[in-house]
CHARMM internal coordinates of N, CA and C (Angstrom, degrees):
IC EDIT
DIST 1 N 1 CA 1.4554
DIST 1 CA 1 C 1.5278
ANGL 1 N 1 CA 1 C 110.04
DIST 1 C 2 N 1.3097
ANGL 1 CA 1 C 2 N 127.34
DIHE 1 N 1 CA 1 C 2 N 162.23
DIST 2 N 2 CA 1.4060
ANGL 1 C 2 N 2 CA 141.23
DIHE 1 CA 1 C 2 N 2 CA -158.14
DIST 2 CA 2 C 1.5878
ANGL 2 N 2 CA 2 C 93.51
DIHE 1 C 2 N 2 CA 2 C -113.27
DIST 2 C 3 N 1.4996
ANGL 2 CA 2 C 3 N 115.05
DIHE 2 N 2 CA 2 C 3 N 156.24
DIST 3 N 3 CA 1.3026
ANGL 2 C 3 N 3 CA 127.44
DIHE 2 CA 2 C 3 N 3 CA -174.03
DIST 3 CA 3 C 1.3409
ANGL 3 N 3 CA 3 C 98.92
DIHE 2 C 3 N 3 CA 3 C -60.21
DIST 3 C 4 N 1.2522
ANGL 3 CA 3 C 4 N 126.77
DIHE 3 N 3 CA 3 C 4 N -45.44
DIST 4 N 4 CA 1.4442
ANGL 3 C 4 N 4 CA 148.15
DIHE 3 CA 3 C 4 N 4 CA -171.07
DIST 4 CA 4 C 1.2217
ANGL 4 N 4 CA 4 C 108.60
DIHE 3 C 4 N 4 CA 4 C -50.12
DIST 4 C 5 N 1.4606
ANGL 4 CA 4 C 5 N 118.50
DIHE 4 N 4 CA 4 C 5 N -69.47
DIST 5 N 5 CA 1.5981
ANGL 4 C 5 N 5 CA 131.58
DIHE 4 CA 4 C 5 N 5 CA 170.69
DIST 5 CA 5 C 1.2126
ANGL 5 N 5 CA 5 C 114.01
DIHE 4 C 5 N 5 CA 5 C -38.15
DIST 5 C 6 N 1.7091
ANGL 5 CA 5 C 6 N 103.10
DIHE 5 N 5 CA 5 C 6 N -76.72
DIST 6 N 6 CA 1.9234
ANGL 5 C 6 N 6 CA 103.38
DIHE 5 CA 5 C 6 N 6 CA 165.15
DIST 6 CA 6 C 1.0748
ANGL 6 N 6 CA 6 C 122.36
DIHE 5 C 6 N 6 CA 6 C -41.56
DIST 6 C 7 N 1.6373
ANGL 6 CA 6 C 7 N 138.76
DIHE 6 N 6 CA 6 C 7 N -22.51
DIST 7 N 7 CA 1.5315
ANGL 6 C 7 N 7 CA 134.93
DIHE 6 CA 6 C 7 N 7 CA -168.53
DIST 7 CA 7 C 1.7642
ANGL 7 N 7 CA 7 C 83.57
DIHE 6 C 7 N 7 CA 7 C -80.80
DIST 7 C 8 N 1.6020
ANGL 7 CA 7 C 8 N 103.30
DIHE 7 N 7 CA 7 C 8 N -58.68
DIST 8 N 8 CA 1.7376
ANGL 7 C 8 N 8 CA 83.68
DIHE 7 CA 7 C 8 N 8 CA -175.66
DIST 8 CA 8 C 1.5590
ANGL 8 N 8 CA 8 C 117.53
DIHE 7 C 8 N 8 CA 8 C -75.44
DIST 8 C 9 N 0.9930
ANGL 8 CA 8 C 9 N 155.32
DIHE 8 N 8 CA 8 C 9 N -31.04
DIST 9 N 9 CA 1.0020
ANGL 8 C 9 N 9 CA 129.58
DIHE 8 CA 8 C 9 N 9 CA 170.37
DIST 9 CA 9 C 1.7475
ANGL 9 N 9 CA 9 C 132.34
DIHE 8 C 9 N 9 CA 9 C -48.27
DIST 9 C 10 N 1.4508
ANGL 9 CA 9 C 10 N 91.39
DIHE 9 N 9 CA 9 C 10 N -28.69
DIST 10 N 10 CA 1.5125
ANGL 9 C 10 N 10 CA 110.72
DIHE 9 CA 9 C 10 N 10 CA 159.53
DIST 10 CA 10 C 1.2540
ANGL 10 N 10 CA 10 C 124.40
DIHE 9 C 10 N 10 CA 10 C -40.61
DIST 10 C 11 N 1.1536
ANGL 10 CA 10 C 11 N 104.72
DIHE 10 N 10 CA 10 C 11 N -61.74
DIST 11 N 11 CA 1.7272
ANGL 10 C 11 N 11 CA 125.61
DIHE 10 CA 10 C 11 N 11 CA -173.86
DIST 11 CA 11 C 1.5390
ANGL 11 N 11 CA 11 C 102.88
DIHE 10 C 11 N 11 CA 11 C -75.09
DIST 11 C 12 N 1.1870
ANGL 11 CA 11 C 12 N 131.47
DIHE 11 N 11 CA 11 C 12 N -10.73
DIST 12 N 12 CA 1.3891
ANGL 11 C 12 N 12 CA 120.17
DIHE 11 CA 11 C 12 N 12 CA -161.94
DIST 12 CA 12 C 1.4418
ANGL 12 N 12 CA 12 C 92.59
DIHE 11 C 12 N 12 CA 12 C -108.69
DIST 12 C 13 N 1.6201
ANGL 12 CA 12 C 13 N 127.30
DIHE 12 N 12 CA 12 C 13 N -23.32
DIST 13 N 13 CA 1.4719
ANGL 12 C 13 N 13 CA 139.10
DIHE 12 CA 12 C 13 N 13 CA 171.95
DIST 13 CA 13 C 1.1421
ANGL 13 N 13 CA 13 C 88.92
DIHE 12 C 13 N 13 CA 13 C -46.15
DIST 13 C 14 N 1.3737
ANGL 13 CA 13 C 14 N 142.02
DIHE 13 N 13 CA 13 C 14 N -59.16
DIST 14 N 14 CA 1.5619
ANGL 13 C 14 N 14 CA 127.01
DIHE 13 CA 13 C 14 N 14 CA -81.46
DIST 14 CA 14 C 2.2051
ANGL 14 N 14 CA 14 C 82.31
DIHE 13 C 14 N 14 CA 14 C -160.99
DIST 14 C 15 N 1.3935
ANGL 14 CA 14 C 15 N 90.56
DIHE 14 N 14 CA 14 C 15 N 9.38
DIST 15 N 15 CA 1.6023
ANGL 14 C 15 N 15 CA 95.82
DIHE 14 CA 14 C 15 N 15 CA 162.82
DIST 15 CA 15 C 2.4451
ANGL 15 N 15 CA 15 C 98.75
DIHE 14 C 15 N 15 CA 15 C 59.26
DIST 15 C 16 N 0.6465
ANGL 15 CA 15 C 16 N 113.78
DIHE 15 N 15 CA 15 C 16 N 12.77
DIST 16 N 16 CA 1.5917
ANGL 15 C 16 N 16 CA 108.42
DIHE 15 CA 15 C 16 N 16 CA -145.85
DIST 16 CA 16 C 1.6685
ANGL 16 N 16 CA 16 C 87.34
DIHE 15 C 16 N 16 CA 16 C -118.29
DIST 16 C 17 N 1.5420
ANGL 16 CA 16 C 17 N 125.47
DIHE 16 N 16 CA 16 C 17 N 140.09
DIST 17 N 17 CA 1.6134
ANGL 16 C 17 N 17 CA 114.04
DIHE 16 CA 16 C 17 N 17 CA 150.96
DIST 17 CA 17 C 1.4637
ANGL 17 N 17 CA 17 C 130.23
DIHE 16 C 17 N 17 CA 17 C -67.54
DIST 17 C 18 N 1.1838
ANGL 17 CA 17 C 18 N 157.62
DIHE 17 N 17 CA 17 C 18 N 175.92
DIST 18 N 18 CA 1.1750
ANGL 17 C 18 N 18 CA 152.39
DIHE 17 CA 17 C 18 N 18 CA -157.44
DIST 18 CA 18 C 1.5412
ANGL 18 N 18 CA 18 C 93.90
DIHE 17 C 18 N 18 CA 18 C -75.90
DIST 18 C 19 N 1.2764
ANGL 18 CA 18 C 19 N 118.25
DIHE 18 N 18 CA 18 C 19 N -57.65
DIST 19 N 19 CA 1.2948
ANGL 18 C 19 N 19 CA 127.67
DIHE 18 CA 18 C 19 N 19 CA -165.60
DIST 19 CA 19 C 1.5312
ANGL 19 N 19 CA 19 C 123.31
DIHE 18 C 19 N 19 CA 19 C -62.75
DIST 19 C 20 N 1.5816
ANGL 19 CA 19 C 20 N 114.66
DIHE 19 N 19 CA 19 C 20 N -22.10
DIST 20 N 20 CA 1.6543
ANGL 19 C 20 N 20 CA 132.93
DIHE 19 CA 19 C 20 N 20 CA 178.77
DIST 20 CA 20 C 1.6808
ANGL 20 N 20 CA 20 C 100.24
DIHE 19 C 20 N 20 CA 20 C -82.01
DIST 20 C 21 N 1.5337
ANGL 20 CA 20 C 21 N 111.44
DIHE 20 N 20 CA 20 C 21 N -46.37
DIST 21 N 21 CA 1.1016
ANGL 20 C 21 N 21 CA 106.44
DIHE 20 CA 20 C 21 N 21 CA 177.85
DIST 21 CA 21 C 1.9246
ANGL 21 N 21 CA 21 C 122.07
DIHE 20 C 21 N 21 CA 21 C -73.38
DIST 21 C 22 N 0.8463
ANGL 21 CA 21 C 22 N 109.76
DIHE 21 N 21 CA 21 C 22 N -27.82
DIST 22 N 22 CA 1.8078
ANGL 21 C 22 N 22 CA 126.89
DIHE 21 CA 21 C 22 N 22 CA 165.82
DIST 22 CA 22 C 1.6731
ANGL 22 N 22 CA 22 C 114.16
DIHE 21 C 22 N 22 CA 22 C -54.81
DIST 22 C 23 N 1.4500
ANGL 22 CA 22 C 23 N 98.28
DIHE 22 N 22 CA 22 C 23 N -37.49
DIST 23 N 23 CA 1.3379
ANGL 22 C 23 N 23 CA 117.73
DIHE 22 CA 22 C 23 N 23 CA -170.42
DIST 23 CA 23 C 1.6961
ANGL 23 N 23 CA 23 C 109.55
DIHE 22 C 23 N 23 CA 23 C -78.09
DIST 23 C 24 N 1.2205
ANGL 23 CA 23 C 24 N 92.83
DIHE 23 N 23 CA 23 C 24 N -50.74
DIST 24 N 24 CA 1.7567
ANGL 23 C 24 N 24 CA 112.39
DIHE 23 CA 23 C 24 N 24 CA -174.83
DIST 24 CA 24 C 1.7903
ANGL 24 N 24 CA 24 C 87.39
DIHE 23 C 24 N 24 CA 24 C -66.75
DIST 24 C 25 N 1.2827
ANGL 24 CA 24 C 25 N 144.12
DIHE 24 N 24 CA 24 C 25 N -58.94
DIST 25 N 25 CA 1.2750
ANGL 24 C 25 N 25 CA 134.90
DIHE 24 CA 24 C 25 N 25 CA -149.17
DIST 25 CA 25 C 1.1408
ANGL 25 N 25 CA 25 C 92.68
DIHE 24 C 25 N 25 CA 25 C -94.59
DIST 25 C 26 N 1.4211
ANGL 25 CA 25 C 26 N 148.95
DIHE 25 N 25 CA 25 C 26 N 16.80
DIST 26 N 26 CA 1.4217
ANGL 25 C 26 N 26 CA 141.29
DIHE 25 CA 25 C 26 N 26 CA 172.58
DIST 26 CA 26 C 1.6687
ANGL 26 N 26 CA 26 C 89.81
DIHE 25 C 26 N 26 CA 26 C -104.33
DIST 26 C 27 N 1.0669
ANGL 26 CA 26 C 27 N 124.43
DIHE 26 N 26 CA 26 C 27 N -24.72
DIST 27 N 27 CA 1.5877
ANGL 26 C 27 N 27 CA 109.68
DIHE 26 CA 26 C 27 N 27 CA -153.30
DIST 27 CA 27 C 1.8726
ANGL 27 N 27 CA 27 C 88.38
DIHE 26 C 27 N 27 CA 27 C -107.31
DIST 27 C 28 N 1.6671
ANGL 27 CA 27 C 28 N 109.74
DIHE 27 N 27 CA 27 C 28 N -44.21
DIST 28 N 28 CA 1.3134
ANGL 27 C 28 N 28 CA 103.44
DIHE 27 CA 27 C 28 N 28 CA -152.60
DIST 28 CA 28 C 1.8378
ANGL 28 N 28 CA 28 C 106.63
DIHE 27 C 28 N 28 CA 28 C -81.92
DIST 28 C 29 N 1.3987
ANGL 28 CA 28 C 29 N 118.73
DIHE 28 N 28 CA 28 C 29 N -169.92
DIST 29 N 29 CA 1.5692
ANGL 28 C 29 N 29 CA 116.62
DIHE 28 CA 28 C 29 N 29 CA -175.77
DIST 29 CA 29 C 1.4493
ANGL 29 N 29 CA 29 C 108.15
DIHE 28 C 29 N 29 CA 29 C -85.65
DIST 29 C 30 N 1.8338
ANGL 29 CA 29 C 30 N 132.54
DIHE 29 N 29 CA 29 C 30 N -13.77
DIST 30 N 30 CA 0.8508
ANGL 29 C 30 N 30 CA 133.41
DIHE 29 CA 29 C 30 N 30 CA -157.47
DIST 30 CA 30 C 1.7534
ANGL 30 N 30 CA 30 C 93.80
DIHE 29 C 30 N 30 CA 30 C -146.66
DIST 30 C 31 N 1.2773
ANGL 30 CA 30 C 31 N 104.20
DIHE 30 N 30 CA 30 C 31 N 157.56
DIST 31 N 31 CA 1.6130
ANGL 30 C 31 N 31 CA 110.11
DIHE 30 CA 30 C 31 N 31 CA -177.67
DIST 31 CA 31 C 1.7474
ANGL 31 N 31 CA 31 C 117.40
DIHE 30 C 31 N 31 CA 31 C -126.05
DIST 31 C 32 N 1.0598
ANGL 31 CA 31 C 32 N 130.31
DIHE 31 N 31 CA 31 C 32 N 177.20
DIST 32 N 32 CA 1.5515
ANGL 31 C 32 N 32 CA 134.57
DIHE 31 CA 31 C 32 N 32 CA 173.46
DIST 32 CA 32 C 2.0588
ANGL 32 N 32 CA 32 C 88.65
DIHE 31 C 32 N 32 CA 32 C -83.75
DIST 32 C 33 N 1.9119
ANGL 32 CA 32 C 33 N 87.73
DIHE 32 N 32 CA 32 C 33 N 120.30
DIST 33 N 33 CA 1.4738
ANGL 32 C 33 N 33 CA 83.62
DIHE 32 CA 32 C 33 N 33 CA 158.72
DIST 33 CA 33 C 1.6643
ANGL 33 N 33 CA 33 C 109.51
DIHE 32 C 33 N 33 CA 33 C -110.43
DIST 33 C 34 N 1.8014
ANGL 33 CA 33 C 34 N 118.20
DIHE 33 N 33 CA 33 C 34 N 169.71
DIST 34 N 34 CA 1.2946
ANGL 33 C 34 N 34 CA 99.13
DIHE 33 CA 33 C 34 N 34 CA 135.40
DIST 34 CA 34 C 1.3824
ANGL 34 N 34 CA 34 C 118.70
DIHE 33 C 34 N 34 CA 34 C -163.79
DIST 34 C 35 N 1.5170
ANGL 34 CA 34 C 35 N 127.12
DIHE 34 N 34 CA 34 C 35 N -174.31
DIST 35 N 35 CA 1.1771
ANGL 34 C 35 N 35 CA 98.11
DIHE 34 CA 34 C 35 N 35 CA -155.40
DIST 35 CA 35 C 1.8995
ANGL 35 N 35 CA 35 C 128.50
DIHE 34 C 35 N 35 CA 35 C -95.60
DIST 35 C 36 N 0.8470
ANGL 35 CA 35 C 36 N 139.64
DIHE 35 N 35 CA 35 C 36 N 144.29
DIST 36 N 36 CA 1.7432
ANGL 35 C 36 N 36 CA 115.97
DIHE 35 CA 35 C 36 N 36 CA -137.91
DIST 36 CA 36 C 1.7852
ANGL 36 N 36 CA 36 C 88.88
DIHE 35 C 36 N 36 CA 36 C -117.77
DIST 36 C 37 N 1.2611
ANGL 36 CA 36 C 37 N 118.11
DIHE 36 N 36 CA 36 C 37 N 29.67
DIST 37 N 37 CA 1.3171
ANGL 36 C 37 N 37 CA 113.21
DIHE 36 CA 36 C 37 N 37 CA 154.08
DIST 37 CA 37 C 1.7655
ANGL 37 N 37 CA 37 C 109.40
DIHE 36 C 37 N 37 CA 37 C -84.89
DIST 37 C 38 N 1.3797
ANGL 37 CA 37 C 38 N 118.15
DIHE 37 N 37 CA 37 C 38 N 135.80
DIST 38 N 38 CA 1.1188
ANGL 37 C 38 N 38 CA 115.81
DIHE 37 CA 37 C 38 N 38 CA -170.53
DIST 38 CA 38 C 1.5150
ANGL 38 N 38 CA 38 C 126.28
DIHE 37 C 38 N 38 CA 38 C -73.92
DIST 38 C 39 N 1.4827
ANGL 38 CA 38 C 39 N 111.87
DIHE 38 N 38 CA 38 C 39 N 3.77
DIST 39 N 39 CA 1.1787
ANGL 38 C 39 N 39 CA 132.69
DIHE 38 CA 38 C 39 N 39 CA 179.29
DIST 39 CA 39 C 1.8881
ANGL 39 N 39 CA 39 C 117.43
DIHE 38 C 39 N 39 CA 39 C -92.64
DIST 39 C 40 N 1.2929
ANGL 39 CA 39 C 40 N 92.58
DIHE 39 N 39 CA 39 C 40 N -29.80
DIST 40 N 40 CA 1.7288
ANGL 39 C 40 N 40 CA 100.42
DIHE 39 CA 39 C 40 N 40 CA 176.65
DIST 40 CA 40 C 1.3453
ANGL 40 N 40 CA 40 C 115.03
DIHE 39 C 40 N 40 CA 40 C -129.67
DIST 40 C 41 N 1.4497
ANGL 40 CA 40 C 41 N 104.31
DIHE 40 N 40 CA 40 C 41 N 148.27
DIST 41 N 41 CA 1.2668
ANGL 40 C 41 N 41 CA 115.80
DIHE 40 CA 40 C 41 N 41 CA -157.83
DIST 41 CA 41 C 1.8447
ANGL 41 N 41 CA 41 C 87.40
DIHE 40 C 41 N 41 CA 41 C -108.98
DIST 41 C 42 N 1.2606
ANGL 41 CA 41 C 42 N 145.74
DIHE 41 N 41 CA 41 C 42 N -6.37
DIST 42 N 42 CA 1.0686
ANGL 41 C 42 N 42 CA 142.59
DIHE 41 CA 41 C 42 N 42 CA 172.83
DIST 42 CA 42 C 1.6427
ANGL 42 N 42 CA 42 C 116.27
DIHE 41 C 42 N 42 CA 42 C -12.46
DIST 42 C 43 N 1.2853
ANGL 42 CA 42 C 43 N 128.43
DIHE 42 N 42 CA 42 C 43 N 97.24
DIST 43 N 43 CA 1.7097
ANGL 42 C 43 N 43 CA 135.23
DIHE 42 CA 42 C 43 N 43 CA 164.94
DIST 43 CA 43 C 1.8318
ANGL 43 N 43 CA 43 C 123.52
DIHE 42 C 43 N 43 CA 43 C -87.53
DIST 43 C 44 N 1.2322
ANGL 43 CA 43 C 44 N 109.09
DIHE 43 N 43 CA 43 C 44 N 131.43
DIST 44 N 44 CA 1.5745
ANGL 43 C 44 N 44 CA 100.91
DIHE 43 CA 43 C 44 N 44 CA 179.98
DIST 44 CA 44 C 1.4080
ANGL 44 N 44 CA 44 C 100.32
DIHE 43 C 44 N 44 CA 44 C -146.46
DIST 44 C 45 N 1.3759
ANGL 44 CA 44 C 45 N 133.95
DIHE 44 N 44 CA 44 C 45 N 178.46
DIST 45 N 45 CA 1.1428
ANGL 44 C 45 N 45 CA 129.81
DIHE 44 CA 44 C 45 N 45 CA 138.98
DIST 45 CA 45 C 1.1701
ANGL 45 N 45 CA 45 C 130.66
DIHE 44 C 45 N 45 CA 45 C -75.11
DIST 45 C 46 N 1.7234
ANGL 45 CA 45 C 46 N 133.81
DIHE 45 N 45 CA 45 C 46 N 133.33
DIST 46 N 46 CA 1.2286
ANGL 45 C 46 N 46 CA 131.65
DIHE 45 CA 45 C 46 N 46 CA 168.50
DIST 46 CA 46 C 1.4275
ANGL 46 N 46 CA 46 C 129.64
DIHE 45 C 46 N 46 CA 46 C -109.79
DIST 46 C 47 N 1.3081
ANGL 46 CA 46 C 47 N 123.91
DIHE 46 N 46 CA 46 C 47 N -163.99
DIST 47 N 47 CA 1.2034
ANGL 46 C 47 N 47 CA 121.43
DIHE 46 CA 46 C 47 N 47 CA 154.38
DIST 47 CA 47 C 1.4069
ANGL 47 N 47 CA 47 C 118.84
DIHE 46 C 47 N 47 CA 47 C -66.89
DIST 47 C 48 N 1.2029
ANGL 47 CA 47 C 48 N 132.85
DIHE 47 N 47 CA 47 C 48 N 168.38
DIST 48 N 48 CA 1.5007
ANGL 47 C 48 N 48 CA 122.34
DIHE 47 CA 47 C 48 N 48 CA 179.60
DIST 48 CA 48 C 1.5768
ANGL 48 N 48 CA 48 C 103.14
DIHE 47 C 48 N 48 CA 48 C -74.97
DIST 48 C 49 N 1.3318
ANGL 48 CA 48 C 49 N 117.79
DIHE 48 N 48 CA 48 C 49 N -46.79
DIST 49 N 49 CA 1.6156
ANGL 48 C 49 N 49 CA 112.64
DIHE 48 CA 48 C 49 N 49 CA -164.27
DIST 49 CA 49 C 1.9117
ANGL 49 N 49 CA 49 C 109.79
DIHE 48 C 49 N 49 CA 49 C -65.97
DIST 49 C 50 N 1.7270
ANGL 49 CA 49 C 50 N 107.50
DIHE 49 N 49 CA 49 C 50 N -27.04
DIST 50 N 50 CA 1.4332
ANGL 49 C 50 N 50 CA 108.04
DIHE 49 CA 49 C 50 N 50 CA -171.08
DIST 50 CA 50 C 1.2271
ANGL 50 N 50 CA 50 C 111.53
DIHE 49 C 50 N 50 CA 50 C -24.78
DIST 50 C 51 N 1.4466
ANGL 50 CA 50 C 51 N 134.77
DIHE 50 N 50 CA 50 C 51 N 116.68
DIST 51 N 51 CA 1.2054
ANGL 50 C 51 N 51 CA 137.63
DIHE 50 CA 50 C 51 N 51 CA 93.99
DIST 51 CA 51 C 1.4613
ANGL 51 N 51 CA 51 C 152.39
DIHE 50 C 51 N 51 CA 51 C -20.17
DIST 51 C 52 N 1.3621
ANGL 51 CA 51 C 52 N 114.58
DIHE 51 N 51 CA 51 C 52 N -74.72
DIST 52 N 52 CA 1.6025
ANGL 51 C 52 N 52 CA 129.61
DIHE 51 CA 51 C 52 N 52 CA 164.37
DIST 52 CA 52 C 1.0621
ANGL 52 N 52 CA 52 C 125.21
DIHE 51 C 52 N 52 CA 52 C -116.61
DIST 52 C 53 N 1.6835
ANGL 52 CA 52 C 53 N 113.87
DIHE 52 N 52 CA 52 C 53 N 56.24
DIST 53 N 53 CA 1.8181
ANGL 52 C 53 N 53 CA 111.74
DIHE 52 CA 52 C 53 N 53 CA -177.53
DIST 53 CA 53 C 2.0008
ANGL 53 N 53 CA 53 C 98.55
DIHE 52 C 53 N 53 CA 53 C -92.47
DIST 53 C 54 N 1.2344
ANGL 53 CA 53 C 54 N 97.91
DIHE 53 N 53 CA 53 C 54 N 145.52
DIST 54 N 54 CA 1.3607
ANGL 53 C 54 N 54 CA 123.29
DIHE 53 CA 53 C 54 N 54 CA 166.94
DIST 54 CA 54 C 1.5819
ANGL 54 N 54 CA 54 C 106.63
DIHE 53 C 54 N 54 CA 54 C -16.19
DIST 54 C 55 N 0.8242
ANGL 54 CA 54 C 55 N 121.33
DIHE 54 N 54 CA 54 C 55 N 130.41
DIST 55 N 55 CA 1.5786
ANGL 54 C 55 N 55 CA 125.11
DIHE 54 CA 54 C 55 N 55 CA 138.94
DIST 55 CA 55 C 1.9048
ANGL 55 N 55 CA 55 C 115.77
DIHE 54 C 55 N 55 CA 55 C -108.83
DIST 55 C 56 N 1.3577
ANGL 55 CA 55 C 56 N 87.92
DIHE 55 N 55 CA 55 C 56 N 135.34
DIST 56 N 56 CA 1.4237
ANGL 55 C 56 N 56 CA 119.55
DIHE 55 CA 55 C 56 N 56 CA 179.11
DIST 56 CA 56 C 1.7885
ANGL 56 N 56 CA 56 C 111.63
DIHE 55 C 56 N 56 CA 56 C -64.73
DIST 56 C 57 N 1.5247
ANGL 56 CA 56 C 57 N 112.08
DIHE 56 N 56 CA 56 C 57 N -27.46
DIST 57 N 57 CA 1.3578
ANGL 56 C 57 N 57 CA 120.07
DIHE 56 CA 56 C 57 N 57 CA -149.55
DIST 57 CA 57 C 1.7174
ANGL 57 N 57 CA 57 C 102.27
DIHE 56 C 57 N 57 CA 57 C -97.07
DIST 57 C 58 N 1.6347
ANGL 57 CA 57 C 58 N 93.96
DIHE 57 N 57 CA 57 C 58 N -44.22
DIST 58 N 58 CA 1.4597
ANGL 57 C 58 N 58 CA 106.02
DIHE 57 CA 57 C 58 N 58 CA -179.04
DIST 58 CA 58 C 1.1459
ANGL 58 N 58 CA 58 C 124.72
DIHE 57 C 58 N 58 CA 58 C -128.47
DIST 58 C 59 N 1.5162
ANGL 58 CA 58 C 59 N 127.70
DIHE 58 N 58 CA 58 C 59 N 11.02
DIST 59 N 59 CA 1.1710
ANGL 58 C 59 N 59 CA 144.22
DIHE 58 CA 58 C 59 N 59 CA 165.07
DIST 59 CA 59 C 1.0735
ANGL 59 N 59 CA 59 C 134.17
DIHE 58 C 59 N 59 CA 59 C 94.49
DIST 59 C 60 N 1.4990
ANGL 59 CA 59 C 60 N 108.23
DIHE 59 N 59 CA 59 C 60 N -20.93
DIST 60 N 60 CA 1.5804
ANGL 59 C 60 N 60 CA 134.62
DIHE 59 CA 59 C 60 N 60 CA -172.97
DIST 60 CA 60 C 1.2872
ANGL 60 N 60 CA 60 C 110.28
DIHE 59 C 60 N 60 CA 60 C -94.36
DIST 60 C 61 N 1.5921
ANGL 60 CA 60 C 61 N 102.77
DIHE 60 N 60 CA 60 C 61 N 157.89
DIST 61 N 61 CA 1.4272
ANGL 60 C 61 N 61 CA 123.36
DIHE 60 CA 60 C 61 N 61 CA -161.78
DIST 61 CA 61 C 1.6508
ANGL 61 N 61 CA 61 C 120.82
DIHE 60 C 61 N 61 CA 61 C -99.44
DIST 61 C 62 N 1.3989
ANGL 61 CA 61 C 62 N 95.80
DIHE 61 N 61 CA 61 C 62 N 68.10
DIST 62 N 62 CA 1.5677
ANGL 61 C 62 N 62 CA 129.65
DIHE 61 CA 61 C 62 N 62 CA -144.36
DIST 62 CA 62 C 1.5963
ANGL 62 N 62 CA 62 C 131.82
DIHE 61 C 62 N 62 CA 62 C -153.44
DIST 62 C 63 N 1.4006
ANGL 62 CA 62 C 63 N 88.69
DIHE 62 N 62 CA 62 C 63 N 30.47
DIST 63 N 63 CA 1.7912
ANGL 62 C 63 N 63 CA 87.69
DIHE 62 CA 62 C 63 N 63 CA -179.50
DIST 63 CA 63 C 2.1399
ANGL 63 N 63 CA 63 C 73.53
DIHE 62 C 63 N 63 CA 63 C -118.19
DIST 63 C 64 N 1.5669
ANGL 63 CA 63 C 64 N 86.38
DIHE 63 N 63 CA 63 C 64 N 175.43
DIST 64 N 64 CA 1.7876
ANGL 63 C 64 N 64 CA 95.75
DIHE 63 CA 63 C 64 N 64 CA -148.53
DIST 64 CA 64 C 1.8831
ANGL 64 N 64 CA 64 C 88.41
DIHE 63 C 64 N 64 CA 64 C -172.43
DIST 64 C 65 N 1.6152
ANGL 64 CA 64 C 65 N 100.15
DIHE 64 N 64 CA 64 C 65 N 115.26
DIST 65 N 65 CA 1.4135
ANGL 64 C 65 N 65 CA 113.95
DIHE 64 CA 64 C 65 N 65 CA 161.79
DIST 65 CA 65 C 1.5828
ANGL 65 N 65 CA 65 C 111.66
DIHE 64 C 65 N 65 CA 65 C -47.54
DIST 65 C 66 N 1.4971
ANGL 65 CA 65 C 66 N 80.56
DIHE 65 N 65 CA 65 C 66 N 147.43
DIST 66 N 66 CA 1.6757
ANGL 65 C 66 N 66 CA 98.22
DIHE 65 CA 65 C 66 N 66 CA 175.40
DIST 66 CA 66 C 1.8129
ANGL 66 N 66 CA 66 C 99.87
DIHE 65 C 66 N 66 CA 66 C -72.33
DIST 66 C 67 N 1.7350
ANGL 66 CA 66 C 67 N 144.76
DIHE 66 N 66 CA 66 C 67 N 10.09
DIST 67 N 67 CA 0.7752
ANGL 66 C 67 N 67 CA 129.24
DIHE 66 CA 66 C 67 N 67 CA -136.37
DIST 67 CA 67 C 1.2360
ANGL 67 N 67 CA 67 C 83.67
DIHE 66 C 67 N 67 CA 67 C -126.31
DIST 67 C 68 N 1.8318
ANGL 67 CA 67 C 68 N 118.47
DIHE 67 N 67 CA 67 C 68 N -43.57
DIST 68 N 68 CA 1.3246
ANGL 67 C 68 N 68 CA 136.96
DIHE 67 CA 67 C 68 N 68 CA 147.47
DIST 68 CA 68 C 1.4661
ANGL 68 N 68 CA 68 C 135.75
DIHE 67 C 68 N 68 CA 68 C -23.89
DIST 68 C 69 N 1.2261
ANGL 68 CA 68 C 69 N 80.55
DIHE 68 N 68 CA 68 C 69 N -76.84
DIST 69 N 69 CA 1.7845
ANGL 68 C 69 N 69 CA 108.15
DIHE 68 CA 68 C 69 N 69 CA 164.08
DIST 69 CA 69 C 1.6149
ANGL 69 N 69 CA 69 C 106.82
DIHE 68 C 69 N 69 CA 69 C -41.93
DIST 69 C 70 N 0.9118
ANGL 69 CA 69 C 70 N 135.83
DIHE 69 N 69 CA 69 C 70 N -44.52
DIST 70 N 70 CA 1.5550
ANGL 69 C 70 N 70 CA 157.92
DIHE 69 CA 69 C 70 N 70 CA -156.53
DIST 70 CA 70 C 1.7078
ANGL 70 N 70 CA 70 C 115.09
DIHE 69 C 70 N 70 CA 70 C -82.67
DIST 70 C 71 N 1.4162
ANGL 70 CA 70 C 71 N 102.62
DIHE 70 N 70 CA 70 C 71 N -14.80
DIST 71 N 71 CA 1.8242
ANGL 70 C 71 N 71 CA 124.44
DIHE 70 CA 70 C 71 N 71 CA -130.90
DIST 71 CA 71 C 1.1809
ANGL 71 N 71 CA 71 C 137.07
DIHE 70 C 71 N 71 CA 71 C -5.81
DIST 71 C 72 N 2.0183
ANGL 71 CA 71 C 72 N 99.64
DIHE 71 N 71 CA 71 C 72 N 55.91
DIST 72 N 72 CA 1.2251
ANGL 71 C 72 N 72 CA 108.17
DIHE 71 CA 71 C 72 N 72 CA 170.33
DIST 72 CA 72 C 1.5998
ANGL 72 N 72 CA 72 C 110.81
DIHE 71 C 72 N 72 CA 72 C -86.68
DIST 72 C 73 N 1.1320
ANGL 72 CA 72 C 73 N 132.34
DIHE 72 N 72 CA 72 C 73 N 46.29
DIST 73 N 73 CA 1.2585
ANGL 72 C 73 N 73 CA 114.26
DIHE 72 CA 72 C 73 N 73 CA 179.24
DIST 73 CA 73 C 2.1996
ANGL 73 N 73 CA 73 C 88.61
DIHE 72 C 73 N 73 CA 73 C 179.03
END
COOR INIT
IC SEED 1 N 1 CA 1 C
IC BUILD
């Protein structure tokens, strides 16, 4: 899957449009993560910059802000 895809599937988890959720993790201390192996759909909150934080679901070092995903950051 493409950053793009995962950014929306993200947002569609998470009830939110791409842009509410971008908005909320630009302003707030923590962001929508998720995980960008194309096999798991794993969602958490992260830091805004995450890149390679843990996933719980599939083990790998691969869940990734929507802020990331986005490549605002």
């Amino acid at each position: 899957m493409s950053n793009q895809e995962k950014l929306e599937a993200l947002a569609e988890f998470e009830g939110m449009t791409i842009e509410e959720m971008l908005e909320q993790g630009t302003y707030d201390s923590a962001a929508k993560g998720i995980c960008s192996d194309p096999m798991c759909d794993y969602t958490t909150e992260v830091e805004p910059d995450q890149a390679h934080g843990h996933c719980e679901k599939c083990g790998g070092q691969t869940v990734t802000s929507c802020l990331v995903l986005a490549g605002m950051i």
